[in-house]
Jmol script that loads the backbone (N, CA, C; Angstrom):
load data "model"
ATOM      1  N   UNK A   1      -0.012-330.068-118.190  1.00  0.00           N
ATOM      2  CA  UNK A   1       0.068-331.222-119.045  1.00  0.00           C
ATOM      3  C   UNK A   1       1.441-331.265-119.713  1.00  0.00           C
ATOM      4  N   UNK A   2       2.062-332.532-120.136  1.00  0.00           N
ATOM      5  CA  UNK A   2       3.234-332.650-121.029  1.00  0.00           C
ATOM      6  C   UNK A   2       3.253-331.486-122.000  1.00  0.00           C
ATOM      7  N   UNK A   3       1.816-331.986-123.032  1.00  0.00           N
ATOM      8  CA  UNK A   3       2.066-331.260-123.931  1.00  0.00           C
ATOM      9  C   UNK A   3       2.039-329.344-123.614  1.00  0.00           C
ATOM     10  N   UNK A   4       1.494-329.092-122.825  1.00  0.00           N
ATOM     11  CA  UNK A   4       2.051-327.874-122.535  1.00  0.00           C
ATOM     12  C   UNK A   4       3.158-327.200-123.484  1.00  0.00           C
ATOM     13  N   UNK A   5       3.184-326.224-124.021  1.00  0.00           N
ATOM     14  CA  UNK A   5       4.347-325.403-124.950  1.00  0.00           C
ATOM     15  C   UNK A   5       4.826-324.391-123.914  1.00  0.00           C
ATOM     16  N   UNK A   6       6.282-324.329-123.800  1.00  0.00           N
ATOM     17  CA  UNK A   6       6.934-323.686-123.040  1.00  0.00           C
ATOM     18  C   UNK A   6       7.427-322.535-123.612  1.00  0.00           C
ATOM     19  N   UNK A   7       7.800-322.568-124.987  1.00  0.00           N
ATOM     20  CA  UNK A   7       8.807-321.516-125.675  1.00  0.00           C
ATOM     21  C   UNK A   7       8.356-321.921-127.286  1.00  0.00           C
ATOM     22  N   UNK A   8       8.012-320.557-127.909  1.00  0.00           N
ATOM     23  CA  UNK A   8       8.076-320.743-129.792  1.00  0.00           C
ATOM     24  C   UNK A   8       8.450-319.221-129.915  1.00  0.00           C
ATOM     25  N   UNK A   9       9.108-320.027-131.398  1.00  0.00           N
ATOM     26  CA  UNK A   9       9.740-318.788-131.954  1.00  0.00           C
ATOM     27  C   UNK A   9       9.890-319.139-134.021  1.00  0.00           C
ATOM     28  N   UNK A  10       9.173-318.028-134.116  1.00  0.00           N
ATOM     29  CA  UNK A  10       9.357-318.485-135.581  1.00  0.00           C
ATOM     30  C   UNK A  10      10.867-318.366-136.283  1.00  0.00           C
ATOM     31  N   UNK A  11      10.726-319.517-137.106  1.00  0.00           N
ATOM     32  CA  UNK A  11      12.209-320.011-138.262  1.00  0.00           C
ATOM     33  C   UNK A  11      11.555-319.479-139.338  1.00  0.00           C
ATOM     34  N   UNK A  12      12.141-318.537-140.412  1.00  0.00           N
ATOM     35  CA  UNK A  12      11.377-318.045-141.852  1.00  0.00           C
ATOM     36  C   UNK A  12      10.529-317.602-141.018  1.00  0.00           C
ATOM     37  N   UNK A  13       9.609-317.120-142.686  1.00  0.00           N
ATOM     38  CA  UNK A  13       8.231-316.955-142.663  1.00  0.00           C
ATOM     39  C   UNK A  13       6.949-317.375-142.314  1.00  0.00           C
ATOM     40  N   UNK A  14       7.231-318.854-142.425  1.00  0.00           N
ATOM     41  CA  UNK A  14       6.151-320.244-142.169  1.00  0.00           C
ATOM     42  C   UNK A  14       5.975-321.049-141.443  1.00  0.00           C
ATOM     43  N   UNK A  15       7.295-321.197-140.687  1.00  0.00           N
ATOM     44  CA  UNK A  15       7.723-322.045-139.763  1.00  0.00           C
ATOM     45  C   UNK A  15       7.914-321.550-138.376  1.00  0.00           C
ATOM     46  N   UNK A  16       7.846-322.601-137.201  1.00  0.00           N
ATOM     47  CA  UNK A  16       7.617-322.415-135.796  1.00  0.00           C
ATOM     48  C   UNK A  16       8.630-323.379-135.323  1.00  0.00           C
ATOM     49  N   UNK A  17       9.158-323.114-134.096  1.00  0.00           N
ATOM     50  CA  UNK A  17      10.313-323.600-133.214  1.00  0.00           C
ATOM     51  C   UNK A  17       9.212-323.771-131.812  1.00  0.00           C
ATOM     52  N   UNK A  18       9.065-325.020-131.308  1.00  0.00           N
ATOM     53  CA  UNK A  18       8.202-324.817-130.408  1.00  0.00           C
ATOM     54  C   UNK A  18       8.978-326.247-129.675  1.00  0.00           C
ATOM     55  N   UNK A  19       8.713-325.639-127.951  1.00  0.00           N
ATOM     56  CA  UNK A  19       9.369-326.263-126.868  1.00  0.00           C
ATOM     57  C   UNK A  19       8.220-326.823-126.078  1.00  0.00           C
ATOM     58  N   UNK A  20       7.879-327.825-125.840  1.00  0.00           N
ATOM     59  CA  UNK A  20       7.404-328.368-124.631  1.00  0.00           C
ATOM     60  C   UNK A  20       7.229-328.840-123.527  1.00  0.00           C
ATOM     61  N   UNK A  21       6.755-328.415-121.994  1.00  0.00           N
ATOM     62  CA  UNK A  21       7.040-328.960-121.013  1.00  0.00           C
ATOM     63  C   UNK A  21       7.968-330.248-120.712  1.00  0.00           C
ATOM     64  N   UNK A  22       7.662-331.001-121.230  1.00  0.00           N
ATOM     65  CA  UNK A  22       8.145-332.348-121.679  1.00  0.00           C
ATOM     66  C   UNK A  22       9.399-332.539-121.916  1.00  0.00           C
ATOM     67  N   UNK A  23      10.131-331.353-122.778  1.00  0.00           N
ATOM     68  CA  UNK A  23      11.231-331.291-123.240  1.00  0.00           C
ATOM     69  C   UNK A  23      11.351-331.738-124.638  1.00  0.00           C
ATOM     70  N   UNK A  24       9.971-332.625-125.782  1.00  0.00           N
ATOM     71  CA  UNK A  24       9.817-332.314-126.355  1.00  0.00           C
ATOM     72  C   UNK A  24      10.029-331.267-127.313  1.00  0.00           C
ATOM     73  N   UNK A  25      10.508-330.860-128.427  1.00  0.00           N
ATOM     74  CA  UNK A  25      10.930-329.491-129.595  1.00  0.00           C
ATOM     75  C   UNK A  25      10.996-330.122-131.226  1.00  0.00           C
ATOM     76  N   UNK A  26      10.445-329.413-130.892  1.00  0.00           N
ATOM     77  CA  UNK A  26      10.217-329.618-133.028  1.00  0.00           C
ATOM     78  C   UNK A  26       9.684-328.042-133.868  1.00  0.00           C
ATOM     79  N   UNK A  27       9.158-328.552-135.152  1.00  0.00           N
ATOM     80  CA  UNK A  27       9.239-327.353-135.781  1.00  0.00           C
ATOM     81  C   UNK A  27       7.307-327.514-136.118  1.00  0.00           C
ATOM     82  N   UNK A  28       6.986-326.656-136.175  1.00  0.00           N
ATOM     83  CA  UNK A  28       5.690-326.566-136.916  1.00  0.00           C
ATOM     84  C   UNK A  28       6.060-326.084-138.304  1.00  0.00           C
ATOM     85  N   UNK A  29       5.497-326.842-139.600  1.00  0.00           N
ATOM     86  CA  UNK A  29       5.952-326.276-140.687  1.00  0.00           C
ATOM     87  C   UNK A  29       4.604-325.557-141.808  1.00  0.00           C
ATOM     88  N   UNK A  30       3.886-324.542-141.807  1.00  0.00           N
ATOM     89  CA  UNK A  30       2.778-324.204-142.741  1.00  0.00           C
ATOM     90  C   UNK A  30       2.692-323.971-144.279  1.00  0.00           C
ATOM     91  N   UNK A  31       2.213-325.173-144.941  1.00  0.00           N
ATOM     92  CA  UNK A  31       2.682-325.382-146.554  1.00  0.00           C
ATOM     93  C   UNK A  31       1.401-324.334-146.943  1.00  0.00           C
ATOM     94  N   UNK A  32       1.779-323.474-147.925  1.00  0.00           N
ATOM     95  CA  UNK A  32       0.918-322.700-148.409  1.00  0.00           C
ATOM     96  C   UNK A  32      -0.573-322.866-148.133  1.00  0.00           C
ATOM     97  N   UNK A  33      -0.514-324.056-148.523  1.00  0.00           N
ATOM     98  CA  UNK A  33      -2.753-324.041-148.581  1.00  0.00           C
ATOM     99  C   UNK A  33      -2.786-324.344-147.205  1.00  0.00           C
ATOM    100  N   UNK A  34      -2.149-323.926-145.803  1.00  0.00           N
ATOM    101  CA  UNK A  34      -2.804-323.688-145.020  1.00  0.00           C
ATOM    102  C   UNK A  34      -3.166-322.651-143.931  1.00  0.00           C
ATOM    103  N   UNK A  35      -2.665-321.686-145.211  1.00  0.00           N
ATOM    104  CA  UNK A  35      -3.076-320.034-144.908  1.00  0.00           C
ATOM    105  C   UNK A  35      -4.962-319.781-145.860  1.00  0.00           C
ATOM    106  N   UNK A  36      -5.588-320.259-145.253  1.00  0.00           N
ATOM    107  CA  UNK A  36      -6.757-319.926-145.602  1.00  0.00           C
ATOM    108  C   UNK A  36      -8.170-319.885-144.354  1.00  0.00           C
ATOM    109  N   UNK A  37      -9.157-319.695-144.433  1.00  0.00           N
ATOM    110  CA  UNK A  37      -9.827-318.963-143.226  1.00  0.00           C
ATOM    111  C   UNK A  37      -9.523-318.067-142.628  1.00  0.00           C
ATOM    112  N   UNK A  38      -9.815-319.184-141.103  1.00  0.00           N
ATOM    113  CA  UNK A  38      -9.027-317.961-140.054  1.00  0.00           C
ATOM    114  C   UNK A  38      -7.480-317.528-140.114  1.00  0.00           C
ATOM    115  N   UNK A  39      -6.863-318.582-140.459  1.00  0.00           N
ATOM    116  CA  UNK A  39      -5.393-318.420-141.250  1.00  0.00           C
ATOM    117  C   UNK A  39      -4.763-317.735-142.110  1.00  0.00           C
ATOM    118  N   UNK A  40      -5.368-317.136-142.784  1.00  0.00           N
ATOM    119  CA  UNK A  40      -5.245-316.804-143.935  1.00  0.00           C
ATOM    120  C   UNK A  40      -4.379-315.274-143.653  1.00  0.00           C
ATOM    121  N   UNK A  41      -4.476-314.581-142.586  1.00  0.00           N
ATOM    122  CA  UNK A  41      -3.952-313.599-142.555  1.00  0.00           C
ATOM    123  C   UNK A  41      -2.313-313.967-142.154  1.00  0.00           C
ATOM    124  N   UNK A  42      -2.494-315.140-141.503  1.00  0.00           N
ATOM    125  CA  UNK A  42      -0.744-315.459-140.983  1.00  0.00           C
ATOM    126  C   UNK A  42      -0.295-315.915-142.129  1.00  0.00           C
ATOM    127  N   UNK A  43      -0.591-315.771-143.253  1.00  0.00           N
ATOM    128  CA  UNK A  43       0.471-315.920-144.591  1.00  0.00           C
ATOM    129  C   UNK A  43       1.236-314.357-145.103  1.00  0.00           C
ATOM    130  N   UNK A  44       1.021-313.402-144.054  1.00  0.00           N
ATOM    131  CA  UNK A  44       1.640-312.275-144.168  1.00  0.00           C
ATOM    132  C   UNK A  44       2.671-312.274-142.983  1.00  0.00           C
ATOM    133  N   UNK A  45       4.087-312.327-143.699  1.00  0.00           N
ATOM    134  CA  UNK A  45       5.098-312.610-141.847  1.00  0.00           C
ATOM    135  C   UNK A  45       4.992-311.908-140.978  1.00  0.00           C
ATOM    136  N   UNK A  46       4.889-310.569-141.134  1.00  0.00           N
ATOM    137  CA  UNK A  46       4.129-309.666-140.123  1.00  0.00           C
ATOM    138  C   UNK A  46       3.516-310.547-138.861  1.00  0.00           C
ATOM    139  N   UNK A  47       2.354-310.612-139.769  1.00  0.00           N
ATOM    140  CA  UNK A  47       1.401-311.253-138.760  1.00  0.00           C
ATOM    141  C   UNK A  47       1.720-312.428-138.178  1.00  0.00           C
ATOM    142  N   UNK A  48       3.131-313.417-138.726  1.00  0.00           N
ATOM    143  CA  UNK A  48       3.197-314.609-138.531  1.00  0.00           C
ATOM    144  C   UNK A  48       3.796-314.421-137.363  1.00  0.00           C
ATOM    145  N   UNK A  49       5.158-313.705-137.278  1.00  0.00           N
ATOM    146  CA  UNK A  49       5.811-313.571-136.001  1.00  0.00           C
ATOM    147  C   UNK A  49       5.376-312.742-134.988  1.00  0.00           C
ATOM    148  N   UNK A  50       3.834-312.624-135.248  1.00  0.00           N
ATOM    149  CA  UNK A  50       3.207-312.139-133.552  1.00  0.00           C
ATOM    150  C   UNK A  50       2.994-313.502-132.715  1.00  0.00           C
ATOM    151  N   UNK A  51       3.857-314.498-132.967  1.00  0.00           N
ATOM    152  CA  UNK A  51       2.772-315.772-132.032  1.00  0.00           C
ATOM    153  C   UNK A  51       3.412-315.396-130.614  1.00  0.00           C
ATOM    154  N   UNK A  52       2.431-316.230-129.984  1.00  0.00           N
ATOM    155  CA  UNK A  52       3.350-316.195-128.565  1.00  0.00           C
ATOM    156  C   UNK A  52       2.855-317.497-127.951  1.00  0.00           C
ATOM    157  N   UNK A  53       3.032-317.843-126.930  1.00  0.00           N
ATOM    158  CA  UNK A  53       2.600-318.642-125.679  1.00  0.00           C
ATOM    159  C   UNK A  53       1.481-317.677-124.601  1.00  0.00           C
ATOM    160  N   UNK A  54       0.460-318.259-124.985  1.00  0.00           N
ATOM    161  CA  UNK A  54      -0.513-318.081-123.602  1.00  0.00           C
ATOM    162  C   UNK A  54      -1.310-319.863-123.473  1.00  0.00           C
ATOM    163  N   UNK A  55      -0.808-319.544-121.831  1.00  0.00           N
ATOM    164  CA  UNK A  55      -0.922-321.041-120.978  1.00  0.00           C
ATOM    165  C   UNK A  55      -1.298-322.035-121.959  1.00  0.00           C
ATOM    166  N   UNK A  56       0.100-322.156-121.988  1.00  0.00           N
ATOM    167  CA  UNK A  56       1.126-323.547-122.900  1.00  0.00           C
ATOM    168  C   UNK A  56       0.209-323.740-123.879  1.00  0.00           C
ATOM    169  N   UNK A  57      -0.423-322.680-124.949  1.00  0.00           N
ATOM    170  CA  UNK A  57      -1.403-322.990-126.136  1.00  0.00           C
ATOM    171  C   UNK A  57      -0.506-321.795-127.080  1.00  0.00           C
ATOM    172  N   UNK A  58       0.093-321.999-128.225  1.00  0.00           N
ATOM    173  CA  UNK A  58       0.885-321.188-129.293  1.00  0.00           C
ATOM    174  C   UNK A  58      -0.390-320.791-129.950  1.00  0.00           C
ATOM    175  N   UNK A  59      -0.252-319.245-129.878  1.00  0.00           N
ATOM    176  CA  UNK A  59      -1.433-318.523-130.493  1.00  0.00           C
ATOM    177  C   UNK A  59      -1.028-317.083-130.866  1.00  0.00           C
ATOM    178  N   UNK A  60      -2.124-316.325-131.545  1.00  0.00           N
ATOM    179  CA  UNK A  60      -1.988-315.212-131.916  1.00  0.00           C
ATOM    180  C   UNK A  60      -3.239-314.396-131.571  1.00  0.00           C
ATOM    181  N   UNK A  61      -2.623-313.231-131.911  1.00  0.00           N
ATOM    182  CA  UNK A  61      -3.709-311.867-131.681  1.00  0.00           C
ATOM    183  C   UNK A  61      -5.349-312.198-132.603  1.00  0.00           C
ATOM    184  N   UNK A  62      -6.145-311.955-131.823  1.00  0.00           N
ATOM    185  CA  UNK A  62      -7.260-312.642-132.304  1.00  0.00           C
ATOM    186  C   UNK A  62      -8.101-313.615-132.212  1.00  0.00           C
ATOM    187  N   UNK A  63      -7.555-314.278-131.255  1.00  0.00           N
ATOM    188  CA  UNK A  63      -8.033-315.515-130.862  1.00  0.00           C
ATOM    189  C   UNK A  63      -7.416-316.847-130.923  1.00  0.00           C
ATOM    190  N   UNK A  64      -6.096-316.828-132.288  1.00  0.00           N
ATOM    191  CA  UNK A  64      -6.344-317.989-133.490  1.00  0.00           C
ATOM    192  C   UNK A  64      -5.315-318.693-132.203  1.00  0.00           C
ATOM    193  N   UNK A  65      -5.279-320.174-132.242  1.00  0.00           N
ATOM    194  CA  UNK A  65      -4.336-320.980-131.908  1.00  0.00           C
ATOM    195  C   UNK A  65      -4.134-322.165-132.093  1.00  0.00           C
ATOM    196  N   UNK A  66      -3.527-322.919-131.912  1.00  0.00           N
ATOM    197  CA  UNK A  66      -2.645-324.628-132.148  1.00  0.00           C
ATOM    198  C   UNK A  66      -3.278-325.433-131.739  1.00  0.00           C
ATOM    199  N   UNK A  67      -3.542-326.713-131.726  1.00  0.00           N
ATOM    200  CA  UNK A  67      -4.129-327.348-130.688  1.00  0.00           C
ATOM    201  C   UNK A  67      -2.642-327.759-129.734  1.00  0.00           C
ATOM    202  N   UNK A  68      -2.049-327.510-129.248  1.00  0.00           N
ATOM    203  CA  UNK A  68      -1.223-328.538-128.459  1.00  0.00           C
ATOM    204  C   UNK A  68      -1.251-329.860-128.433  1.00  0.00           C
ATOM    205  N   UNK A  69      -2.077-330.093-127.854  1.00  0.00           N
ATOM    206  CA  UNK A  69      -1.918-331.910-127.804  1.00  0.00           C
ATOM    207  C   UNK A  69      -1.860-332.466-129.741  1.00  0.00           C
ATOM    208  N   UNK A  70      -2.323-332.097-130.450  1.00  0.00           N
ATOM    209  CA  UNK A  70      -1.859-332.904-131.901  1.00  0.00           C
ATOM    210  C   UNK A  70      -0.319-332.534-131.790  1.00  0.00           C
ATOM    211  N   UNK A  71      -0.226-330.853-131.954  1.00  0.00           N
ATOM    212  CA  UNK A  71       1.041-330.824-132.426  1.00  0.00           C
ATOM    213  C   UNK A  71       2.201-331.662-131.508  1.00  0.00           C
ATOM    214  N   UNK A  72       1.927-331.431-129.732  1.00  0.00           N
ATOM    215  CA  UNK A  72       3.184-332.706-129.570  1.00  0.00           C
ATOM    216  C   UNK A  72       2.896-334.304-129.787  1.00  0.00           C
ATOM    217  N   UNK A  73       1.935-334.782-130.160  1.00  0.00           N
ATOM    218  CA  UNK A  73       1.720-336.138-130.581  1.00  0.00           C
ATOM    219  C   UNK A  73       2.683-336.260-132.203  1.00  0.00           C
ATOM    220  N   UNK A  74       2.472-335.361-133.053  1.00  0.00           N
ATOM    221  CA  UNK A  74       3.130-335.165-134.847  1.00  0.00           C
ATOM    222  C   UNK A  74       4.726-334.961-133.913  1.00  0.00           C
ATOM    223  N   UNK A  75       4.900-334.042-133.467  1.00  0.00           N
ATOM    224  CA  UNK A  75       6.431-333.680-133.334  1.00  0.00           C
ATOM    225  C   UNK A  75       7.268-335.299-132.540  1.00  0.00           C
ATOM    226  N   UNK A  76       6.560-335.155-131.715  1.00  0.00           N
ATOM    227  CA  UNK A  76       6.947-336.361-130.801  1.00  0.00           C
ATOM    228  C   UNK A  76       7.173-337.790-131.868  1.00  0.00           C
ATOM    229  N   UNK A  77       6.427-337.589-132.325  1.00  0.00           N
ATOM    230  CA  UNK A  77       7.037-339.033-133.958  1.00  0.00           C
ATOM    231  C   UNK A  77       7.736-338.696-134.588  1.00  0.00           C
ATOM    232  N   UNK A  78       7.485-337.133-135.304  1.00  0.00           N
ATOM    233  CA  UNK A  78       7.942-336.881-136.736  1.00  0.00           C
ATOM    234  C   UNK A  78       8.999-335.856-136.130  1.00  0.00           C
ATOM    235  N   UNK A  79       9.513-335.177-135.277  1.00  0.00           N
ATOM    236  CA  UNK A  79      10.230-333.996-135.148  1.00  0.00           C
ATOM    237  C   UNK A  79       9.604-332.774-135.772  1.00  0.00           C
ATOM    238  N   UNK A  80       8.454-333.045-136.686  1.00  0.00           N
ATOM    239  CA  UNK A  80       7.499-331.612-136.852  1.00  0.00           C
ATOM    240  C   UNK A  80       6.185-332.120-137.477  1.00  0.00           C
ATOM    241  N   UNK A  81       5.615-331.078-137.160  1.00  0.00           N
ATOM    242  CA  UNK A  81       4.037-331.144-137.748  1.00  0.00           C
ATOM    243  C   UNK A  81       3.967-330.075-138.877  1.00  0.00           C
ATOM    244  N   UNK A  82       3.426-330.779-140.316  1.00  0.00           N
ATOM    245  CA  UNK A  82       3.452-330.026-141.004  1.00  0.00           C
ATOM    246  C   UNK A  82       1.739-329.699-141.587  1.00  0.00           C
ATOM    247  N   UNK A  83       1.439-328.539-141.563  1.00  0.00           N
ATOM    248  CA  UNK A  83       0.124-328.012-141.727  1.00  0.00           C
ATOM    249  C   UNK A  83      -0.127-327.881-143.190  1.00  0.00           C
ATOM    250  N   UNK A  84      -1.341-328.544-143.418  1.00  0.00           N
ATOM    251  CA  UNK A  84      -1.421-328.199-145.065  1.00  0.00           C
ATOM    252  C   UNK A  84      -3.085-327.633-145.432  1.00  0.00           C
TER     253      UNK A  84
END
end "model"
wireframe off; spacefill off
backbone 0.3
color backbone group
């Protein structure tokens, strides 16, 4: 699919650099209150810069991940999606 994610890499603590098949790139940006739930542990950077790419879905150890298709629909308008 387009939205497919090809390449992320975290900016700071909070923030994501993410590439899409498409050629699509923007930033994912996470405003405090949306480190809570399952989230809640990626408000420690540690844990933030474990993400990776598994088949074109930005995720982490544990299960947790992105939806793809929102985030390139937000980036694709806005140049980032910001999580709150």
């Amino acid at each position: 699919m387009n939205w497919d994610v090809i390449d992320v890499r975290p900016e700071g603590d909070h923030a994501l650099r993410v590439r899409f098949r498409d050629g699509v790139e923007g930033l994912v940006k996470f405003m405090p209150s949306a480190f809570r739930g399952v989230f809640a542990r990626l408000s420690n950077p540690a844990e933030f810069s474990r993400v990776s790419v598994t088949e074109g879905v930005v995720t982490w150890p544990g299960e947790l991940d992105l939806a793809p298709d929102a985030m390139h629909d937000q980036i694709r308008r806005n140049g980032e999606w910001i999580l709150k």
